[in-house]
C-alpha positions as CSV (number, residue, x, y, z in Angstrom):
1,X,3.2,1.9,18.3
2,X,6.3,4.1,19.1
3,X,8.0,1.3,21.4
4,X,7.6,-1.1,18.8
5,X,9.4,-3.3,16.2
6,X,6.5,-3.8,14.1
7,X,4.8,-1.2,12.0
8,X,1.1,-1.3,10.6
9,X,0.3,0.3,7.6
10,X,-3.2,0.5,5.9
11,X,-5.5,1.4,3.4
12,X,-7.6,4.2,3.5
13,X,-10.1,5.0,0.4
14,X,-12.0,7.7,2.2
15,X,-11.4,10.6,4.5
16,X,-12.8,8.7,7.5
17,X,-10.8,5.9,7.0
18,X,-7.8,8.5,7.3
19,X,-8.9,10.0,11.0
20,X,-9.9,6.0,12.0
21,X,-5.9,5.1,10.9
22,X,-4.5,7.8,13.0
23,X,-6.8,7.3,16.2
24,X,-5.6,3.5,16.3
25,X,-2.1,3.8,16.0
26,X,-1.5,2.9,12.1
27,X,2.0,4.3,11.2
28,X,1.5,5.1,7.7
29,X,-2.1,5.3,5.1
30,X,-1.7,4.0,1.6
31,X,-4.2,6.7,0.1
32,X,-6.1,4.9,-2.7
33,X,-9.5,5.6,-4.9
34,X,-11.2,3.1,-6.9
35,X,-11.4,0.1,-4.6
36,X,-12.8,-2.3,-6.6
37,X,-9.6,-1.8,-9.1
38,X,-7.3,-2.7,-6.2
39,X,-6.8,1.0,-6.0
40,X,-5.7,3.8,-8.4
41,X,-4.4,7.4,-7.9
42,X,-7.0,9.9,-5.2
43,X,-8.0,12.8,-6.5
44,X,-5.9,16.3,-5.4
45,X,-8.6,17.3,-3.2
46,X,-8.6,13.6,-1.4
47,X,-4.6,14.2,-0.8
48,X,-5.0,17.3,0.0
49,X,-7.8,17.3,2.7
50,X,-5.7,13.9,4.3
51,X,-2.3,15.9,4.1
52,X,-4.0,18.8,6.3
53,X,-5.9,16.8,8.7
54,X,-3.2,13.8,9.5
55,X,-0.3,13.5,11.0
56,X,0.8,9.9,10.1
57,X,2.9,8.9,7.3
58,X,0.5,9.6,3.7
59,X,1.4,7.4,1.0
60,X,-0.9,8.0,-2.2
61,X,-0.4,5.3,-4.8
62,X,0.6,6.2,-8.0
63,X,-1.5,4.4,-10.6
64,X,-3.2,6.1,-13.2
65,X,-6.0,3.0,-14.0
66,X,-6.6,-0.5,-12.9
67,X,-5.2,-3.5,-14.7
68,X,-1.6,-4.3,-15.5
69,X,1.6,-2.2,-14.6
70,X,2.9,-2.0,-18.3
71,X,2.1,1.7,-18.9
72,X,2.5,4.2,-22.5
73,X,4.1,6.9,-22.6
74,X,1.0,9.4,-21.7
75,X,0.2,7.1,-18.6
76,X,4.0,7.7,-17.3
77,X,3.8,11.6,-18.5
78,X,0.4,11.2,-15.5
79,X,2.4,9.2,-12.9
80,X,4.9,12.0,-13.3
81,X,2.5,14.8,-12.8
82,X,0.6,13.3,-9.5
83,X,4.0,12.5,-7.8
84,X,4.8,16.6,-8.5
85,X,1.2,16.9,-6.7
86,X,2.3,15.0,-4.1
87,X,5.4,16.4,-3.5
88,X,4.0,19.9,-3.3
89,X,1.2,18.6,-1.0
90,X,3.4,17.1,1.3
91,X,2.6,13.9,1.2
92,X,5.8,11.7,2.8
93,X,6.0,9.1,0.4
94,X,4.5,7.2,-2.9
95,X,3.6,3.7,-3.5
96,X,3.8,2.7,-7.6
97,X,5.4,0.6,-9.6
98,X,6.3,-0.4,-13.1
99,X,7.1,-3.5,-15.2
100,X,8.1,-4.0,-18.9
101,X,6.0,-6.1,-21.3
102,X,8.7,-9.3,-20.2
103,X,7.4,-9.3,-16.7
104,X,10.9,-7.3,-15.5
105,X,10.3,-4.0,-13.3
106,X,11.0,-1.1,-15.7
107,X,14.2,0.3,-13.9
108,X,14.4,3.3,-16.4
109,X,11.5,4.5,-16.1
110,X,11.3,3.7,-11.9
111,X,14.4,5.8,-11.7
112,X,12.9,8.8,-13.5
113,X,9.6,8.0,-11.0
114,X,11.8,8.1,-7.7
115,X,14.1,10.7,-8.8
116,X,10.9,12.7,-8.9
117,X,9.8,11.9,-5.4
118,X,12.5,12.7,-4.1
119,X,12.5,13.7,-0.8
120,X,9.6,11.5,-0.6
121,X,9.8,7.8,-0.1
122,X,9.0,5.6,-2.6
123,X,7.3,1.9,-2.0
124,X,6.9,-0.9,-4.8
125,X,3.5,-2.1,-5.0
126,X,2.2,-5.4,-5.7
127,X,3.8,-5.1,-9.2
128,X,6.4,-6.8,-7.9
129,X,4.0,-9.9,-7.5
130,X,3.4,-10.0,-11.9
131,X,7.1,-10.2,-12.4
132,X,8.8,-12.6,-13.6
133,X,11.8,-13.6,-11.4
134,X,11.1,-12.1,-7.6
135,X,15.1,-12.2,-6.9
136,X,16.1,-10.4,-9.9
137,X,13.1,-8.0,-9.3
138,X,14.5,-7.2,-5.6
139,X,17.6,-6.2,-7.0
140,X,16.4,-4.5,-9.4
141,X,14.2,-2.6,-6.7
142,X,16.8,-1.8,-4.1
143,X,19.0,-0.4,-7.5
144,X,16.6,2.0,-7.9
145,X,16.4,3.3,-4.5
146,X,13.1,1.9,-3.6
147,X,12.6,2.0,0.4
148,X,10.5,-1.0,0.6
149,X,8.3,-3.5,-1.5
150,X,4.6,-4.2,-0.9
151,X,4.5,-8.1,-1.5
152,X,2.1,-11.4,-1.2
153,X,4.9,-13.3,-2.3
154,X,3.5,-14.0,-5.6
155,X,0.6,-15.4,-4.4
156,X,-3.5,-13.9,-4.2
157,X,-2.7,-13.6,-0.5
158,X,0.4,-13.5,2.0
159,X,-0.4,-16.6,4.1
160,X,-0.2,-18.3,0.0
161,X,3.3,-16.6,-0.2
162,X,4.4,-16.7,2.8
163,X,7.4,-19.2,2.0
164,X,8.4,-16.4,-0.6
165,X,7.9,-13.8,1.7
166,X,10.3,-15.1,4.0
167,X,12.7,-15.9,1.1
168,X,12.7,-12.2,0.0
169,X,12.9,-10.8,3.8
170,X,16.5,-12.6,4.1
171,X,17.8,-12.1,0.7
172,X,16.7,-8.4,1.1
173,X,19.2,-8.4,4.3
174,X,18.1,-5.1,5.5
175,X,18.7,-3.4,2.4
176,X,15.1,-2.7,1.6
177,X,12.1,-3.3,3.9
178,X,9.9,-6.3,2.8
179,X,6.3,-5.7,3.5
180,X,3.6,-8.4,3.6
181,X,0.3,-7.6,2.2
182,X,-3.1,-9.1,1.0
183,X,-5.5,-10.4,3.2
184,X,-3.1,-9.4,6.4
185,X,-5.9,-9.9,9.3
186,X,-5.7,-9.7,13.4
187,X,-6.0,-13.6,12.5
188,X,-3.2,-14.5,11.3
189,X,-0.8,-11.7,11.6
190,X,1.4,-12.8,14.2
191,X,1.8,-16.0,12.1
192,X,3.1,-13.9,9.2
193,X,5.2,-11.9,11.6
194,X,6.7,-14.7,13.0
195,X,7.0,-17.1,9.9
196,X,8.6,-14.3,7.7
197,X,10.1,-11.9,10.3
198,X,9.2,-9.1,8.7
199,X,8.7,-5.6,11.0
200,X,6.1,-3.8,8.6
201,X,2.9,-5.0,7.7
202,X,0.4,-3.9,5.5
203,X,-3.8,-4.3,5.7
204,X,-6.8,-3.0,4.3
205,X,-9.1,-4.2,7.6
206,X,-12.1,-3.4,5.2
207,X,-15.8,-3.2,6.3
208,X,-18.4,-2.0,4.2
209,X,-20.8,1.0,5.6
210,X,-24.2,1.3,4.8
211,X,-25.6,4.5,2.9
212,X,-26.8,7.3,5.5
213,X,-29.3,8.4,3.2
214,X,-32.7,8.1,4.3
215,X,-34.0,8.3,0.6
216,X,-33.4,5.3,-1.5
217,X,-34.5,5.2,-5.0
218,X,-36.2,1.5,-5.0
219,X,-36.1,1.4,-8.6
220,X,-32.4,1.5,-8.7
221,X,-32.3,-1.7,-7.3
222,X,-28.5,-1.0,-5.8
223,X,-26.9,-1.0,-2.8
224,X,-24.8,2.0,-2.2
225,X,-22.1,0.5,0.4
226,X,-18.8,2.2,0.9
227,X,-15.4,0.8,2.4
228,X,-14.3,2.3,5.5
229,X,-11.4,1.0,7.5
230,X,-12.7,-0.9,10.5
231,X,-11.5,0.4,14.3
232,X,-11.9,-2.5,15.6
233,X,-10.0,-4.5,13.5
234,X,-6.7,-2.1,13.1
235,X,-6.8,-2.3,17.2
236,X,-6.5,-5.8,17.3
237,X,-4.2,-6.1,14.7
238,X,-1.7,-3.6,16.4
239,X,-2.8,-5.4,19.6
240,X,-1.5,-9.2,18.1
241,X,1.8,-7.3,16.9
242,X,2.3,-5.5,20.5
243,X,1.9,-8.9,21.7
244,X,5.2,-10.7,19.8
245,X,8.1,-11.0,21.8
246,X,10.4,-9.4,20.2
């Protein structure tokens, strides 16, 4: 991906999905636990382990539970503490965000969050998509120092928002990277790219792995799936970038 404009970045909620990014060209992992919360904060060992064995950008999210993004005061004092962790694991950036009860990003508090990170980058997650006014929210963003916002414009997906997307990519004017994300597939990614003109692009190219245990307890009547990145998908998403003219 080094000779090109676009830039993938994806998901990765286990260490596998970490080596799987790397081998297929990803430029950066958003490092998440808790999938089916749309991702919270991975444990110290996770970030750890992925900090010593990849090379690519690491980007743990910041997000001490599922839900909303309107957080007390203990829930900040937590944010605080695992962008430290970060920080001294060597991680190269964050992804978080926080809003105010009104639906306005908290710039206080996001200022006391990225002065923290600092050196690290700092990404503004899908937050942005609960607030109120996306134009006041950008500038509020790019006040605070943010490097880029993770966005569906507003809407469940990014082919919903793409209209806002595009809005957001020129109003942002190179000041801040705009990143579409949410149901970003080797199907219709060049159409984002090319509808929005946005250079980085974010995925979670899920599949769901069956158990490798050869014992299963019948009477739990489960079925122990995990998400894993899939290969093949991340190759053929670069693959549909490579192939934009640019």
């Amino acid at each position: 991906m080094s000779n090109m404009n676009f830039k993938l970045e994806v998901i990765a909620f286990d260490i596998e999905s970490c080596f799987i990014a790397q081998q297929c060209g990803a430029i950066r992992i958003e490092l998440c636990d808790n999938q089916a919360e749309g991702g919270t904060t991975p444990s110290y060992g996770f970030i750890k382990q992925a900090r010593e064995k990849i090379s690519i950008q690491l980007f743990p999210i910041i997000r001490p539970r599922g839900g909303d993004f309107f957080y007390t005061a203990d829930e900040f004092e937590i944010m605080k503490t695992d962008i430290e962790i970060c920080k001294q694991l060597g991680c190269d950036g964050i992804v978080t965000g926080i809003l105010k009860s009104d639906g306005s990003v908290d710039k206080e508090r996001m200022k006391v969050l990225a002065n923290r990170a600092y050196p690290m980058s700092v990404t503004f997650h899908r937050a942005f998509d609960r607030t109120k006014d996306a134009f006041k929210a950008l500038e509020d963003i790019i006040e605070i120092g943010c490097e880029r916002i993770l966005t569906s414009g507003q809407k469940p997906t990014a082919m919903e928002g793409i209209d806002l997307i595009r809005e957001l990519v020129n109003k942002a004017d190179n000041r801040i990277i705009i990143m579409p994300g949410s149901g970003i597939k080797s199907d219709n990614i060049i159409e984002v790219a090319k509808k929005t003109k946005a250079q980085e692009f974010h995925s979670s190219a899920r599949s769901f792995i069956s158990s490798k245990m050869e014992y299963h307890q019948e009477s739990m009547n489960e079925n122990l799936k995990q998400v894993q990145l899939n290969e093949k998908e991340v190759l053929n998403l670069i693959s549909n970038l490579a192939s934009i003219e640019s």
